[in-house]
matplotlib code that plots the C-alpha trace (Angstrom):
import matplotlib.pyplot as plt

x = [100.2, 101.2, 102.0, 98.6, 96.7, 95.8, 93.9, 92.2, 90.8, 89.4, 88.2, 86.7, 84.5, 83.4, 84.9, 86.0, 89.1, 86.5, 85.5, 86.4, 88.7, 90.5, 92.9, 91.9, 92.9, 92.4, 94.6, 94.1, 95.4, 95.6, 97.3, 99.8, 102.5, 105.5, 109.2, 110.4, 113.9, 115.3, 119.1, 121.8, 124.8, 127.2, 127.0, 124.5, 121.2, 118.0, 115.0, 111.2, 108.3, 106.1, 101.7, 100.7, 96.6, 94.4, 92.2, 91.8, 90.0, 90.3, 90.7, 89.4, 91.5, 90.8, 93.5, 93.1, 96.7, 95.5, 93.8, 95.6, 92.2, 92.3, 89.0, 88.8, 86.8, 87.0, 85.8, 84.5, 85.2, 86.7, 83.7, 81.4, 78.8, 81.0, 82.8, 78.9, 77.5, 80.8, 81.3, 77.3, 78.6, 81.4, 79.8, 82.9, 82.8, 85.9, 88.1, 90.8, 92.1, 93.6, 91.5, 90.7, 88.2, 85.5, 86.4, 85.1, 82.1, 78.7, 76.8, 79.5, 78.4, 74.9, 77.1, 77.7, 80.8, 83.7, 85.5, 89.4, 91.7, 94.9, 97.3, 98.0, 100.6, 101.2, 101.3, 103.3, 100.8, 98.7, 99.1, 96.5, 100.2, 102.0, 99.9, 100.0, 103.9, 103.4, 100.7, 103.0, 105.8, 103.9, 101.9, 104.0, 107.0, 104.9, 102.8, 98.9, 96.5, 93.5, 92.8, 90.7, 94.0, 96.4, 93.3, 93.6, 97.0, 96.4, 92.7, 95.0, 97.8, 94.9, 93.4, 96.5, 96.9, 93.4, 93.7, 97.0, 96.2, 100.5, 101.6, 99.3, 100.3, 103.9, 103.7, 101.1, 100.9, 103.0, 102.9, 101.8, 98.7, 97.7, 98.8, 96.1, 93.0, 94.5, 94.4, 90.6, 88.2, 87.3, 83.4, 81.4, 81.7, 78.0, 77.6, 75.6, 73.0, 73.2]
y = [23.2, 20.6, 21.0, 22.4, 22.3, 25.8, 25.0, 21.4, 23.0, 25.9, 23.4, 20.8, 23.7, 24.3, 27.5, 28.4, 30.6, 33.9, 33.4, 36.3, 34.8, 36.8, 35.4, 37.4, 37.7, 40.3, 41.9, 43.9, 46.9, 48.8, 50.8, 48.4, 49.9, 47.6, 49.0, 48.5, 48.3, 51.5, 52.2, 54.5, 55.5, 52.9, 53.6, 55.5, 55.0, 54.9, 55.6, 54.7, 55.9, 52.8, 53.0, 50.4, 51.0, 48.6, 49.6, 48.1, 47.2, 44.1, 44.7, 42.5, 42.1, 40.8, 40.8, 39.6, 38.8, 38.1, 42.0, 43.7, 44.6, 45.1, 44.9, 45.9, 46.9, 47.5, 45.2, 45.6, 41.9, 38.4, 36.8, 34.8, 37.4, 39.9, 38.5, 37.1, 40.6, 41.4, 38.2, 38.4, 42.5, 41.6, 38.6, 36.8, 33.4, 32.0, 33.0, 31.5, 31.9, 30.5, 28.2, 30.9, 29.7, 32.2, 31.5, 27.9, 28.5, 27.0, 30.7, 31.0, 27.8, 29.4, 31.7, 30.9, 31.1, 28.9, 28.8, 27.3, 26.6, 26.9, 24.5, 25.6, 27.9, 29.2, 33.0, 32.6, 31.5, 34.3, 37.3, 39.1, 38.8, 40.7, 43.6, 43.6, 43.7, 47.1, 48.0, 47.5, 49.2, 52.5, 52.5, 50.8, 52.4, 55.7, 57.4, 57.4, 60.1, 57.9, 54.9, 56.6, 57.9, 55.0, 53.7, 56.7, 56.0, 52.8, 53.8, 56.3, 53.0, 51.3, 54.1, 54.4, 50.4, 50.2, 53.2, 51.2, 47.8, 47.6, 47.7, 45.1, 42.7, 43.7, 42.7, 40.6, 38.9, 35.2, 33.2, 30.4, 32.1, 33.2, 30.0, 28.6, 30.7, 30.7, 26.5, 26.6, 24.9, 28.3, 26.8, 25.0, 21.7, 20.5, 16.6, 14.1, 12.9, 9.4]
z = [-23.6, -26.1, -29.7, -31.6, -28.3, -28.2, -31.5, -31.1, -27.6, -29.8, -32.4, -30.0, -29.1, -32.9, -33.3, -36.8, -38.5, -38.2, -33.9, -31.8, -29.5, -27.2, -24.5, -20.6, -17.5, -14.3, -13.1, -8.8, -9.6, -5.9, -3.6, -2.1, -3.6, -5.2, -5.8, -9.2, -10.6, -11.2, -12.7, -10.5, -10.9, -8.4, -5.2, -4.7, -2.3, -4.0, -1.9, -3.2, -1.2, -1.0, -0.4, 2.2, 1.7, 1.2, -1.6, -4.8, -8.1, -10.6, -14.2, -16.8, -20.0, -23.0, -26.0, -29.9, -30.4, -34.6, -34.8, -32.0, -30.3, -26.5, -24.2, -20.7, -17.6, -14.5, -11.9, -8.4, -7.5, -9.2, -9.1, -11.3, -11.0, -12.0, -14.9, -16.6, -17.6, -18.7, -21.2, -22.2, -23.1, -25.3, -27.2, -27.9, -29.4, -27.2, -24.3, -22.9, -19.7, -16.6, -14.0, -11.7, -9.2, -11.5, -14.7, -13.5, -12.6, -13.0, -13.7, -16.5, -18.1, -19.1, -21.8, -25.7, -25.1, -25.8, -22.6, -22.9, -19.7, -19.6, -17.8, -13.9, -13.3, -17.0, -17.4, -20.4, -22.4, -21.8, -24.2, -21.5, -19.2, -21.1, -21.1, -17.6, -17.2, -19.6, -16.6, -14.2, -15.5, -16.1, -12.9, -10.0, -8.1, -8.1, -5.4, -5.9, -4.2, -5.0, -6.5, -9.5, -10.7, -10.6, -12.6, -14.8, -15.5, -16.7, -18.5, -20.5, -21.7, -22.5, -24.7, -26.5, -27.5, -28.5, -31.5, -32.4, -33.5, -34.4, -30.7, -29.6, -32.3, -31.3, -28.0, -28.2, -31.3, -30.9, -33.7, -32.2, -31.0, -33.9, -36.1, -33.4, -34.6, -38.3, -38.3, -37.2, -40.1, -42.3, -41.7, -39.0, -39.8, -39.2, -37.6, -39.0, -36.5, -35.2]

ax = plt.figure().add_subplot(projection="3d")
ax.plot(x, y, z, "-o")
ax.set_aspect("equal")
plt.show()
């Protein structure tokens, strides 16, 4: 994203310094298990017991990088249909967010709100991402009974970042995403009509 792009997108779409914009993404949390990195001592074997079932649910993510807020829940699917109630729920002024097939579509259009894409192939401009690599390194490499409590495992993370606004700013908070929100207009500038 070029220089100050972040903030004429936001400003193109006459948001102003107070918006609630947060920066999502899902994440298909399941039982397909991953191995993860683990340190031993040289030479010796280290063995992970790896889940090959098939079962799995999408979380939705939202993060305010400027207040350290997270939003979340769960989804059945990544679709359109899904994601609408979800945004009309949270009454954000602006997302941003990758160019998922959903996060195009025409039912999203009929929302207020702001929708901002970001370039192809850019995770690192996501604060959303960065959550998830916390996710993953608390939930994967371990062995799952169900899927309800991998998804506990990761409902209790979440708990814990929204009561501490600190942590989410740490890991979170770039200064270039929130110089983006901070450089909106303070007040809706109003156009003259034509």
């Amino acid at each position: 994203m070029a220089k100050r792009g972040l903030t004429d997108a936001l400003r193109a779409g006459g948001l102003t310094a107070q918006a609630e914009v947060l920066h999502a993404d899902e994440l298909r949390l399941g039982l397909r298990g991953q191995v993860r990195r683990v340190l031993a001592p040289k030479g010796v074997d280290v063995r992970q017991r790896v889940q090959l079932r098939y079962e799995w649910v999408y979380l939705l993510l939202g993060v305010d990088a400027r207040a350290g807020m997270v939003r979340w829940r769960w989804l059945d699917r990544m679709r359109a249909e899904y994601l609408h109630p979800v945004l009309m729920d949270w009454q954000l002024d602006g997302v941003v967010w990758d160019g998922a097939g959903a996060h195009r579509s025409k039912q999203l259009h009929t929302l207020p709100t702001v929708r901002v894409v970001l370039p192809p192939y850019s995770p690192e401009l996501n604060p959303a991402e960065r959550l998830f690599q916390e996710i993953r390194r608390r939930v994967e490499g371990r062995v799952y009974d169900t899927l309800a409590a991998k998804q506990a495992g990761v409902e209790t993370y979440l708990a814990e970042l929204a009561t501490d606004p600190t942590q989410v700013k740490r890991l979170c908070g770039w200064a270039w995403v929130v110089a983006a929100v901070d450089h909106l207009p303070p007040h809706r500038i109003e156009q003259a009509p034509s």
